[in-house]
Backbone bond lengths (Angstrom), bond angles and torsions (degrees), N, CA, C in turn:
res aa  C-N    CA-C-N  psi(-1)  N-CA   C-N-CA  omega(-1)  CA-C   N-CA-C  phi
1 X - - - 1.455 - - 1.524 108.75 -
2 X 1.179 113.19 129.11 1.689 112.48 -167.11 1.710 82.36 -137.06
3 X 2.397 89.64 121.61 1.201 98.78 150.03 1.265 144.31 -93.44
4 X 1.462 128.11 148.92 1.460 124.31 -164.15 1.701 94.52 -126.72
5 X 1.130 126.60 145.63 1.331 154.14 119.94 2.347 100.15 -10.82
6 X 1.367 100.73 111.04 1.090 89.45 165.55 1.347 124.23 -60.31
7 X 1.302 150.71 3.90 1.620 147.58 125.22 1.704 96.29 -24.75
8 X 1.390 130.94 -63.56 1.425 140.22 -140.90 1.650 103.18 120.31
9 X 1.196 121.31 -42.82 1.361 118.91 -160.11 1.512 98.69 -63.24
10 X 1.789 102.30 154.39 1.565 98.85 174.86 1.981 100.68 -106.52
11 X 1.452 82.28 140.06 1.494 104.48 175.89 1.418 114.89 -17.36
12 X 1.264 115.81 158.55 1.421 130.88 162.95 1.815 131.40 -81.73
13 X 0.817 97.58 117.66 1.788 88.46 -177.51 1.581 113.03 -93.42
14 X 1.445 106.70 113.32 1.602 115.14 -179.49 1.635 111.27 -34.90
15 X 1.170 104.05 -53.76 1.697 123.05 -167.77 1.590 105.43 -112.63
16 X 1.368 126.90 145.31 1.240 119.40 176.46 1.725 103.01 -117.10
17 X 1.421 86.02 136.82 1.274 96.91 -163.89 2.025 112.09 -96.21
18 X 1.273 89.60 125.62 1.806 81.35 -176.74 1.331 114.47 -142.61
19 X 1.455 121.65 22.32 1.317 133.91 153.59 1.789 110.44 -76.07
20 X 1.368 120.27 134.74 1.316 120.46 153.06 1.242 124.39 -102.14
21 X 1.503 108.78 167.41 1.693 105.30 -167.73 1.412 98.49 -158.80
22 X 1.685 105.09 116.02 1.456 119.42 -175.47 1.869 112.66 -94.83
23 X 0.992 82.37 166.49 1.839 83.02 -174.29 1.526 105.76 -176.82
24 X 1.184 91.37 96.24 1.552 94.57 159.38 1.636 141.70 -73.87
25 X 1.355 110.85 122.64 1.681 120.78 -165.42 1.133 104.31 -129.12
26 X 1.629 112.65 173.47 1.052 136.80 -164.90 1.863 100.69 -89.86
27 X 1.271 89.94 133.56 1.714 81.57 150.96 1.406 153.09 -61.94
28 X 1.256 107.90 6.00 1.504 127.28 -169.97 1.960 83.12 -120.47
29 X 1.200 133.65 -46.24 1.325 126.76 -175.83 1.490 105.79 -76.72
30 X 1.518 127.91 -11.47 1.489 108.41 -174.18 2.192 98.54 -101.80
31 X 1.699 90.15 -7.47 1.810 70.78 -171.48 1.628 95.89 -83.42
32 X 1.481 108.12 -10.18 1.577 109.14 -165.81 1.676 92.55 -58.29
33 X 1.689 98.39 -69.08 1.281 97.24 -172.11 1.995 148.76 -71.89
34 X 1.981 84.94 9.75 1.352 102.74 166.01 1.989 104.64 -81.72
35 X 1.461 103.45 -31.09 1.267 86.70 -178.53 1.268 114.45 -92.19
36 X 0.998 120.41 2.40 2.049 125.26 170.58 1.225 98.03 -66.80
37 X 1.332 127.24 -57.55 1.310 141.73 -166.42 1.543 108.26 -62.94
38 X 1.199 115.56 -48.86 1.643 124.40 -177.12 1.562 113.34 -54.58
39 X 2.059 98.66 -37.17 1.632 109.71 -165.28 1.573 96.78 -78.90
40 X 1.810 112.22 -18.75 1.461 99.80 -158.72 1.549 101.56 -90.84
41 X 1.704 115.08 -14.54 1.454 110.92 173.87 1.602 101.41 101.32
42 X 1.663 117.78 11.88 1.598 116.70 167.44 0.920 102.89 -127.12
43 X 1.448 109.71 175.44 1.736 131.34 161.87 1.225 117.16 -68.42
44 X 1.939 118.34 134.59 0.970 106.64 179.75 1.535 122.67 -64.35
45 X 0.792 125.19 23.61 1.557 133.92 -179.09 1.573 105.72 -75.48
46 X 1.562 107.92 -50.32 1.233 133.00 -143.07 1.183 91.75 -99.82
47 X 1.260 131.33 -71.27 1.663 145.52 160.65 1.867 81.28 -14.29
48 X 1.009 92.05 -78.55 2.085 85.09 -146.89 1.901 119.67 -56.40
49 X 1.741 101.13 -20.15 1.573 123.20 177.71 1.637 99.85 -81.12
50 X 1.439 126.43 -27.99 1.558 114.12 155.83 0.880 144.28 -71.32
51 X 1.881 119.86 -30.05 1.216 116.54 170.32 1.362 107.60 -87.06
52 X 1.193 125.79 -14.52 2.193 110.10 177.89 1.467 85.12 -77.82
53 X 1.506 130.58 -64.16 1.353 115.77 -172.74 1.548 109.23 -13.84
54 X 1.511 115.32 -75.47 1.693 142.11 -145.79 1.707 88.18 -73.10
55 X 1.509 140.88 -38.54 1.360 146.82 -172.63 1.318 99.82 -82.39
56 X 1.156 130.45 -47.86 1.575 133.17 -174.96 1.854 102.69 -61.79
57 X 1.333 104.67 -60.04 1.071 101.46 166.13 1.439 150.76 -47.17
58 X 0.856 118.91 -31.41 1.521 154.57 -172.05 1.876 102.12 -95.50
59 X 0.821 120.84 -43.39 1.792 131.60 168.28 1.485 120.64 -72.92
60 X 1.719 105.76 -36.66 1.502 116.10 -173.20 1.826 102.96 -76.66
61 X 1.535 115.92 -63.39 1.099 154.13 136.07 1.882 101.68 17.04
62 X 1.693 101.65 -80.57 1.481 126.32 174.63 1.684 99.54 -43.00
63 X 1.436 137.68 -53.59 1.104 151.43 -167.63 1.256 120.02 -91.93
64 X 1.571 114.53 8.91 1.934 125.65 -176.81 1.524 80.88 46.63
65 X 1.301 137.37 58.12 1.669 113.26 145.43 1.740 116.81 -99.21
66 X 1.276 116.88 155.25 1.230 126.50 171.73 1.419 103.88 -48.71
67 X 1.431 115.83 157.16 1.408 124.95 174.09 1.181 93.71 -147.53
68 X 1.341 82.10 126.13 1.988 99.63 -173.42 1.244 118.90 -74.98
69 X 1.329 110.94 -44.25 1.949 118.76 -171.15 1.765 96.66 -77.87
70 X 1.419 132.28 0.73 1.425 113.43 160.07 1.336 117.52 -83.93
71 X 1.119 111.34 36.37 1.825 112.85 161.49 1.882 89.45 -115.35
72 X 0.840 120.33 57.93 1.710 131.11 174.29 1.443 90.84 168.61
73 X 1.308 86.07 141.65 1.723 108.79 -153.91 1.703 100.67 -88.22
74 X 1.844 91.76 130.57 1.757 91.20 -174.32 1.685 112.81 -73.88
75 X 1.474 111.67 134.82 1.046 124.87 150.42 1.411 147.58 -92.66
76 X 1.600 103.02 166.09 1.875 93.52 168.18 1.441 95.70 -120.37
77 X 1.291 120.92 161.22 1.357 132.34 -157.77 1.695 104.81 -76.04
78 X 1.458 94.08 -22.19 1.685 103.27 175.21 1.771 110.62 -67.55
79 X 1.217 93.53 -35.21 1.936 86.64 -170.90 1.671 102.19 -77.73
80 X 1.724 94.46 -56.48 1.869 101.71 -162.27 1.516 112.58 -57.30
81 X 1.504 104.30 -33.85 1.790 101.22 -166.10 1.774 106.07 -95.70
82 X 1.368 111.54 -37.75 1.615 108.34 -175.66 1.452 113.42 -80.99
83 X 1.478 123.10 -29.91 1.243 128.03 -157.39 1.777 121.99 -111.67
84 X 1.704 86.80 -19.82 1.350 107.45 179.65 1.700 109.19 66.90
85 X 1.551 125.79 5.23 1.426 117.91 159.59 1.711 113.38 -102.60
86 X 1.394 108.40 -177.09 1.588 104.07 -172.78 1.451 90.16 -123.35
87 X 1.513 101.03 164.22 1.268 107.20 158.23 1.631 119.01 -144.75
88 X 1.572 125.85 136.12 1.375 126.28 -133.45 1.922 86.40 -118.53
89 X 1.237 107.28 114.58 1.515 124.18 -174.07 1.734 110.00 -100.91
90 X 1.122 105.85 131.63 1.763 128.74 -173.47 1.478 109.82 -53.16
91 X 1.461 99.75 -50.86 1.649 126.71 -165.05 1.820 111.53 -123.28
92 X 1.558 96.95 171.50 1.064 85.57 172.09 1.853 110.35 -100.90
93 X 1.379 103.48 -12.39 1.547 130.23 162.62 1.612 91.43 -41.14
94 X 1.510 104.78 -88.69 1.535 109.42 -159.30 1.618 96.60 -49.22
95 X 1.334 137.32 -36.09 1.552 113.19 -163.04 1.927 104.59 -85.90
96 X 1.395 102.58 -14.03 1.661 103.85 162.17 1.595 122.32 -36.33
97 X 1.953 89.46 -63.37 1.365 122.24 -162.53 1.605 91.75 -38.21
98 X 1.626 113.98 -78.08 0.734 152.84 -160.20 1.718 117.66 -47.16
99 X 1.163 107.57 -29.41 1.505 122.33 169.16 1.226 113.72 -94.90
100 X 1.351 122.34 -19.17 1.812 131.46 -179.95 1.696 90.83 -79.00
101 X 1.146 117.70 -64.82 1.487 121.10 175.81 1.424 137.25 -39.03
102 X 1.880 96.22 -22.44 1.637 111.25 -174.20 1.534 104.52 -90.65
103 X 2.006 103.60 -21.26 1.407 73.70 -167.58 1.820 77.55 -137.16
């Protein structure tokens, strides 16, 4: 499923991303999370780079540790991937809220 910008064009990415990241799963855990992703209206790409984002955060956070990727503005998959704008969250509470609400 490839999102586009109602123009057609696909969105802009603030930051370009050129690290990869392997992970081996189960086959019963990758169809789960192709269909999380399908129900949420993204790519599983994106689906899976939001919730470690939102878990990383939320763990680092618990421990006053630095979090590196908040020098790039936090998103929810609703603003960055459908809308092509961002939106930059206080907490990791408020960016919860905010993803419980989207979907």
């Amino acid at each position: 499923m490839k999102i586009t910008h109602k123009s057609g064009h696909k969105p802009k990415v603030a930051h370009r991303r050129t690290e990869r990241f392997e992970l081996r799963i189960t086959k019963a855990e990758r169809t789960a999370f192709e269909e999380a992703a399908t129900l949420s209206g993204i790519e599983l790409s994106a689906w899976v780079r939001e919730r470690l984002r939102l878990a990383s955060r939320k763990e680092l956070e618990k421990l006053s540790k630095p979090i590196p990727f908040l020098e790039e503005p936090a998103t929810t998959p609703d603003d960055d991937i459908r809308t092509g704008r961002t939106k930059t969250f206080s907490s990791v509470d408020e960016m919860l809220k905010s993803l419980k609400k989207a979907f």
